[in-house]
C-alpha positions as CSV (number, residue, x, y, z in Angstrom):
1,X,33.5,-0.8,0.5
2,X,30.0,-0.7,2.2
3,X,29.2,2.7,0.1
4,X,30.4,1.2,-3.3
5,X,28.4,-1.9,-2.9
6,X,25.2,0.0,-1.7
7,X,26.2,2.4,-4.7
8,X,26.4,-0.6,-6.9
9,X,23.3,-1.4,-5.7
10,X,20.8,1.2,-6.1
11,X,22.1,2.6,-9.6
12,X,20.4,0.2,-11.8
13,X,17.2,1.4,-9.6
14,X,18.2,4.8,-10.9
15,X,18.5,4.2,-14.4
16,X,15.4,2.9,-14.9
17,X,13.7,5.7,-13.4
18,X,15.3,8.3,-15.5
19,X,14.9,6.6,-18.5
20,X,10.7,5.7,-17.6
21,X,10.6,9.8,-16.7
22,X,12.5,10.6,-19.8
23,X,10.0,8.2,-21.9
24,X,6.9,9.7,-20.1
25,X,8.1,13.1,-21.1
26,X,8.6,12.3,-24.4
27,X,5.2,9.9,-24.6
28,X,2.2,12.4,-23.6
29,X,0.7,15.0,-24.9
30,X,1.3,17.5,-22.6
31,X,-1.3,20.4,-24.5
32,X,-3.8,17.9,-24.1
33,X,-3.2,17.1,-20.3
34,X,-2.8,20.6,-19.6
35,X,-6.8,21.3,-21.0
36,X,-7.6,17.8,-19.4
37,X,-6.2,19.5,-16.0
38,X,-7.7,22.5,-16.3
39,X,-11.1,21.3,-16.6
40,X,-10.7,18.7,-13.3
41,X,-13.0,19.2,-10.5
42,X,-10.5,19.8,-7.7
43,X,-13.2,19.5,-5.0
44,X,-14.1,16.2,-6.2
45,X,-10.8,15.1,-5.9
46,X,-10.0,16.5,-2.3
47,X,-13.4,16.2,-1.1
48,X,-13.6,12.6,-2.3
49,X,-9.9,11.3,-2.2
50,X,-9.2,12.8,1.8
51,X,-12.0,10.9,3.2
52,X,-11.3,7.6,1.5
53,X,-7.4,8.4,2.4
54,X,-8.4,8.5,6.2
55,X,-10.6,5.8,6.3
56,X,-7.7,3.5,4.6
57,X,-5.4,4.9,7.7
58,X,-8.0,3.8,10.0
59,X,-8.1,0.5,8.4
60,X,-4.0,0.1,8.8
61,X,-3.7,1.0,11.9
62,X,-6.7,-1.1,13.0
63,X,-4.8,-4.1,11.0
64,X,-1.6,-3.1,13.1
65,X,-3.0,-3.5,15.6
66,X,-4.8,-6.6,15.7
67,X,-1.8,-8.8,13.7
68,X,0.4,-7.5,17.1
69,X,-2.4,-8.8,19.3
70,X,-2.9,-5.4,21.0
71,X,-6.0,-4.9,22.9
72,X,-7.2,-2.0,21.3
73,X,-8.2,1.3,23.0
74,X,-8.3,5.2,21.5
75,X,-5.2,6.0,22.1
76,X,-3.4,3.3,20.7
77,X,-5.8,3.4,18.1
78,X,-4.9,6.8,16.9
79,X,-0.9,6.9,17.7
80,X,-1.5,3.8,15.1
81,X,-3.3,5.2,12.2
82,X,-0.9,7.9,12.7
83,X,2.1,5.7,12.2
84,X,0.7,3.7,9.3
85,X,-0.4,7.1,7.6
86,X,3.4,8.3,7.8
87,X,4.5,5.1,6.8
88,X,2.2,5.0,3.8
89,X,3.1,8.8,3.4
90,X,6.8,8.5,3.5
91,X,6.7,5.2,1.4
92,X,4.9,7.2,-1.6
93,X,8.0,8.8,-2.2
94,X,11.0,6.9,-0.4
95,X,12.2,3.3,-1.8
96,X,12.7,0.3,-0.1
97,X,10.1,0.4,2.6
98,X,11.7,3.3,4.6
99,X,8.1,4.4,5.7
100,X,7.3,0.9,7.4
101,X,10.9,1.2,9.0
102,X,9.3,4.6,10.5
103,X,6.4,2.4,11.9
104,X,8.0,-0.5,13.4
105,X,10.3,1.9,15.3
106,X,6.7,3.1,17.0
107,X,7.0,0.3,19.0
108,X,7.9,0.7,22.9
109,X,11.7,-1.5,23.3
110,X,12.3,-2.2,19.3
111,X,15.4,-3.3,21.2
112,X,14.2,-6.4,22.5
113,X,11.3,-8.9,21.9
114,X,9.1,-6.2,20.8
115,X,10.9,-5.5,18.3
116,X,11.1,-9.1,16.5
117,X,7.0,-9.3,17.1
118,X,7.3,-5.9,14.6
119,X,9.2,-7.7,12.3
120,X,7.1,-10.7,12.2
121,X,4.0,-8.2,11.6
122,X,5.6,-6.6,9.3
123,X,6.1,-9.9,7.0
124,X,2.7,-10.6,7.2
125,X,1.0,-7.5,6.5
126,X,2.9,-7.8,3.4
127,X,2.2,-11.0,2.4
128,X,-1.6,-9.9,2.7
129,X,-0.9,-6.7,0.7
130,X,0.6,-8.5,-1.9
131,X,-2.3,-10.9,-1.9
132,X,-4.4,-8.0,-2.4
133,X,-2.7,-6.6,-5.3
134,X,-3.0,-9.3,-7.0
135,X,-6.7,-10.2,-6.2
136,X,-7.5,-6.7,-7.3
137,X,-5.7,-7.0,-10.6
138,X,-7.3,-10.8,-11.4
139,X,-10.3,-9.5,-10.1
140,X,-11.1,-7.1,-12.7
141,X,-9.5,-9.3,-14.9
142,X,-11.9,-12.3,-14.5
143,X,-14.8,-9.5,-14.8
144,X,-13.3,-8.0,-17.8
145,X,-13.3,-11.6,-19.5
146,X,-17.1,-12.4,-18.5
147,X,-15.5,-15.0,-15.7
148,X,-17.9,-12.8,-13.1
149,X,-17.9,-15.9,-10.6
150,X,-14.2,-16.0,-10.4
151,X,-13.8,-12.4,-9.2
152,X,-15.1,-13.0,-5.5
153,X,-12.2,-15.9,-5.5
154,X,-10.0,-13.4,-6.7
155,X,-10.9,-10.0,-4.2
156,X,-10.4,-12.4,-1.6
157,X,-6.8,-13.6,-2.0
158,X,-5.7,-11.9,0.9
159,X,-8.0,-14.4,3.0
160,X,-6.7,-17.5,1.3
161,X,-3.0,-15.7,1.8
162,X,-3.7,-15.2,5.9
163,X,-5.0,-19.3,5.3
164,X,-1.5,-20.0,3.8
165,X,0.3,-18.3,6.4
166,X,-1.7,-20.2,8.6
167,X,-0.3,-23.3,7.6
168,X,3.4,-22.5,7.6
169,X,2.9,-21.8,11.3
170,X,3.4,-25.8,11.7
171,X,6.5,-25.5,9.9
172,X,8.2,-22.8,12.0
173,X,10.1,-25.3,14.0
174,X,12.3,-25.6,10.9
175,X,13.7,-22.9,10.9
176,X,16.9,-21.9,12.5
177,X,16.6,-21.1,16.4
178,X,17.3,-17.4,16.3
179,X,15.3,-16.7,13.2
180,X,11.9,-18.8,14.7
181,X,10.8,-15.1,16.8
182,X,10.7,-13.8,13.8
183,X,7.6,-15.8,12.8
184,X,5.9,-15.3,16.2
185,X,3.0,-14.2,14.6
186,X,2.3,-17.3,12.2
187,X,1.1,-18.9,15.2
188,X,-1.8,-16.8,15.6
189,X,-4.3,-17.3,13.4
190,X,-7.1,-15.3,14.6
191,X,-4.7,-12.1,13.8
192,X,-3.7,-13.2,10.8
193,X,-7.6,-14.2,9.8
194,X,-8.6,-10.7,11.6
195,X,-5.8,-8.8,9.2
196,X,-7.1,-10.6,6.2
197,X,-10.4,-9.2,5.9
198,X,-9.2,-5.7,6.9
199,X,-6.9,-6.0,3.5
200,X,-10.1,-6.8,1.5
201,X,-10.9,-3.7,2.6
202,X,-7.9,-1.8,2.0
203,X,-7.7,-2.5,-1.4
204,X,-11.2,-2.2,-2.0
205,X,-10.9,1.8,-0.5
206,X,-7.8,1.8,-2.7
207,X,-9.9,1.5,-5.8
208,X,-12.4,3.9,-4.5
209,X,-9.7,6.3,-4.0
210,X,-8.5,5.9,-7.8
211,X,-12.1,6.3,-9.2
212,X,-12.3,9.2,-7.5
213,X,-9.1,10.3,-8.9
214,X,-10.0,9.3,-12.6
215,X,-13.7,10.7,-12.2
216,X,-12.4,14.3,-11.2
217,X,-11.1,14.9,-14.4
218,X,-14.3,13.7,-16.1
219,X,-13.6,9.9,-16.9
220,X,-15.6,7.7,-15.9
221,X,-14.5,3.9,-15.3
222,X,-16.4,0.5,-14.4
223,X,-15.5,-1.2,-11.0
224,X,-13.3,-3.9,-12.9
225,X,-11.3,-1.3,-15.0
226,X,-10.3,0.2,-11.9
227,X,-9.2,-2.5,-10.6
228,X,-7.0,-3.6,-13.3
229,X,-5.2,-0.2,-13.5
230,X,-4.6,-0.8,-9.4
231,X,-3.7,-4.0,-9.5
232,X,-1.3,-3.4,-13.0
233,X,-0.3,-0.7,-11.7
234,X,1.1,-1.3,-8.2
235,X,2.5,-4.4,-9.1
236,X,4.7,-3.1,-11.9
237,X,5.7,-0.5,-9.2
238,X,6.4,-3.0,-6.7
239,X,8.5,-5.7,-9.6
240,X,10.4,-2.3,-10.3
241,X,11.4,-1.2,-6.8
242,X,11.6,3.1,-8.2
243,X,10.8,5.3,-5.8
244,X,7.2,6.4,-5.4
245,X,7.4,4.7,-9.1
246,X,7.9,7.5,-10.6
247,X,7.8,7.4,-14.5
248,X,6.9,3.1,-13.7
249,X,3.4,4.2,-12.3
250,X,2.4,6.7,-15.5
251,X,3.8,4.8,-18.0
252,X,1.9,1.6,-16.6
253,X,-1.3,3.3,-16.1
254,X,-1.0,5.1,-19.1
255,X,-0.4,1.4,-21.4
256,X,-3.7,-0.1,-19.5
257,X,-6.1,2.6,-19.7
258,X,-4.8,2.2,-23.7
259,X,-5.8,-1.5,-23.6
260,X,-9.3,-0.8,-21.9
261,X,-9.8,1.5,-24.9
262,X,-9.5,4.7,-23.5
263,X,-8.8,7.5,-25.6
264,X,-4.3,8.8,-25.6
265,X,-5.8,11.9,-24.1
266,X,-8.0,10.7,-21.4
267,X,-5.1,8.0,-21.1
268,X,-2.2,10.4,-20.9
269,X,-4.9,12.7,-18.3
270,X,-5.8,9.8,-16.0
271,X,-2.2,8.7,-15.9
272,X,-1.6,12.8,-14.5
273,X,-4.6,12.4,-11.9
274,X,-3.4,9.5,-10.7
275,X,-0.1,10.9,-9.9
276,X,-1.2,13.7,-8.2
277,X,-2.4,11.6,-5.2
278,X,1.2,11.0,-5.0
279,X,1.5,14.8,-2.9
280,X,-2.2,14.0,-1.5
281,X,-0.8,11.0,0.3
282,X,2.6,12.8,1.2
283,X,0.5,15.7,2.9
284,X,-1.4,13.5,4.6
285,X,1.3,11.8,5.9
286,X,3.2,14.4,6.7
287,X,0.1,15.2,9.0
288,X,0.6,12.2,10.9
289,X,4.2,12.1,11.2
290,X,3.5,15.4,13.1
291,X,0.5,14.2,15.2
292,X,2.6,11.0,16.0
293,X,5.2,12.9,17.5
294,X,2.8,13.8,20.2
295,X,2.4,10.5,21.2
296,X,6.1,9.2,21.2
297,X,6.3,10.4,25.4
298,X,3.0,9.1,26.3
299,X,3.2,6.0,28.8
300,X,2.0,3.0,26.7
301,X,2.3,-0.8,28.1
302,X,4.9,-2.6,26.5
303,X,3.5,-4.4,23.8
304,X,5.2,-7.8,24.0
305,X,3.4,-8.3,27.0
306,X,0.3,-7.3,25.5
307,X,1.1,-9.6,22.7
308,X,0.9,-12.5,25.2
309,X,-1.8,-11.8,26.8
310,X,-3.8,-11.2,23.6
């Protein structure tokens, strides 16, 4: 019964990513990608996207880190960026968060209170990443509508998000008694303040990382066109829970660089470039996943008492 209702389940998910594939396939103009591909600077795309893909690792695992309340030293600091660069590297082309699952069972005795403050980190990094999404999107929205003064209001929604968060913390005691660990983390809000501005700058390496993507194949695109693409993009991948979006992602990207009037080939081409971070990011990844197997026997303090202490 379990299989047939997780069958149940994830065919719908299914459908709609053969039918988006199938519709891509049948969409582009694949002669004129091809020439567009041909002509892309591949050493502009590694030699700009690798950098900017470390750095947002870095920033992850330093947000980890400080919405757990870890004192922070190198080691942890690199078994970190390690995990969130798997996560982010098996989530590019797994569904349903399977890469954060990866990450959260880093953590020394997921078994016991550890494992809850995971949990509770988890929900708010996500909360602030969806914050970001959105600010990115309205962002280059409000620039793209000459409402320049609204866009800083906008790339900071994942600071009025952490303020939000902030709030509930009062209303915790609600909750049901064996669910209230869960939101351990709600009541610190010099984490959640902390991890707010490092998603600022997530998503603002994020948009580097797609102009660079978009610019290695010769087109060119202002700061608020990128960030309506990402924004767009990645929430229409999100709403549609396909894996690694595949067939959501191009078809989206490929329907907004249309409405910034971009040309069907440099629309269809972008849409291609964009993608082919998709491998970049599972490389990378796949990198750290490696790395962080090196680090699973090394002695590390618990974290929950850590978290106390911090």
């Amino acid at each position: 019964m379990l299989i047939r209702r997780r069958h149940f389940r994830i065919w719908p998910v299914a459908l709609v990513m053969v039918a988006c594939v199938a519709w891509t396939l049948w969409l582009f103009d694949w002669r004129a990608v091809a020439r567009s591909m041909a002509h892309m600077h591949v050493g502009v795309f590694l030699a700009g996207a690798l950098p900017i893909l470390l750095c947002v690792f870095a920033a992850r695992g330093w947000r980890w880190l400080v919405v757990l309340g870890l004192s922070p030293n190198i080691s942890r600091f690199w078994q970190s960026l390690c995990a969130n660069g798997a996560a982010a590297g098996l989530a590019s082309m797994t569904p349903f968060q399977i890469g954060e699952v990866v990450k959260l069972r880093t953590i020394p005795d997921h078994h016991g209170s550890a494992w809850r403050l995971g949990v509770s980190a988890f929900f708010v990094e996500r909360a602030l990443d969806l914050a970001g999404m959105l600010g990115s999107g309205l962002g280059g929205l409000a620039i793209h509508f000459k409402f320049e003064w609204l866009a800083p209001v906008a790339l900071s929604m994942p600071l009025l998000a952490g303020l939000s968060l902030c709030l509930l913390a009062g209303w915790t005691s609600l909750l049901p008694h064996r669910l209230q660990p869960y939101a351990e983390v709600l009541h610190h809000w010099r984490r959640i303040i902390g991890a707010s501005m490092l998603t600022m700058v997530i998503w603002l390496l994020y948009t580097a990382l797609w102009w660079v993507a978009a610019r290695s194949i010769g087109v060119y695109l202002e700061f608020n066109q990128v960030s309506i693409l990402l924004g767009g993009v990645m929430l229409t991948v999100v709403v549609s829970m396909v894996p690694g979006g595949f067939g959501i992602a191009e078809l989206g990207s490929r329907g907004l660089m249309l409405w910034l009037g971009a040309s069907r080939v440099d629309a269809d081409a972008t849409a291609i470039a964009l993608r082919l971070l998709t491998p970049l990011l599972a490389l990378s990844g796949g990198i750290c996943l490696l790395l962080l197997l090196r680090f699973r026997h090394a002695p590390v303090p618990p974290i929950a008492e850590d978290a106390e202490q911090g």
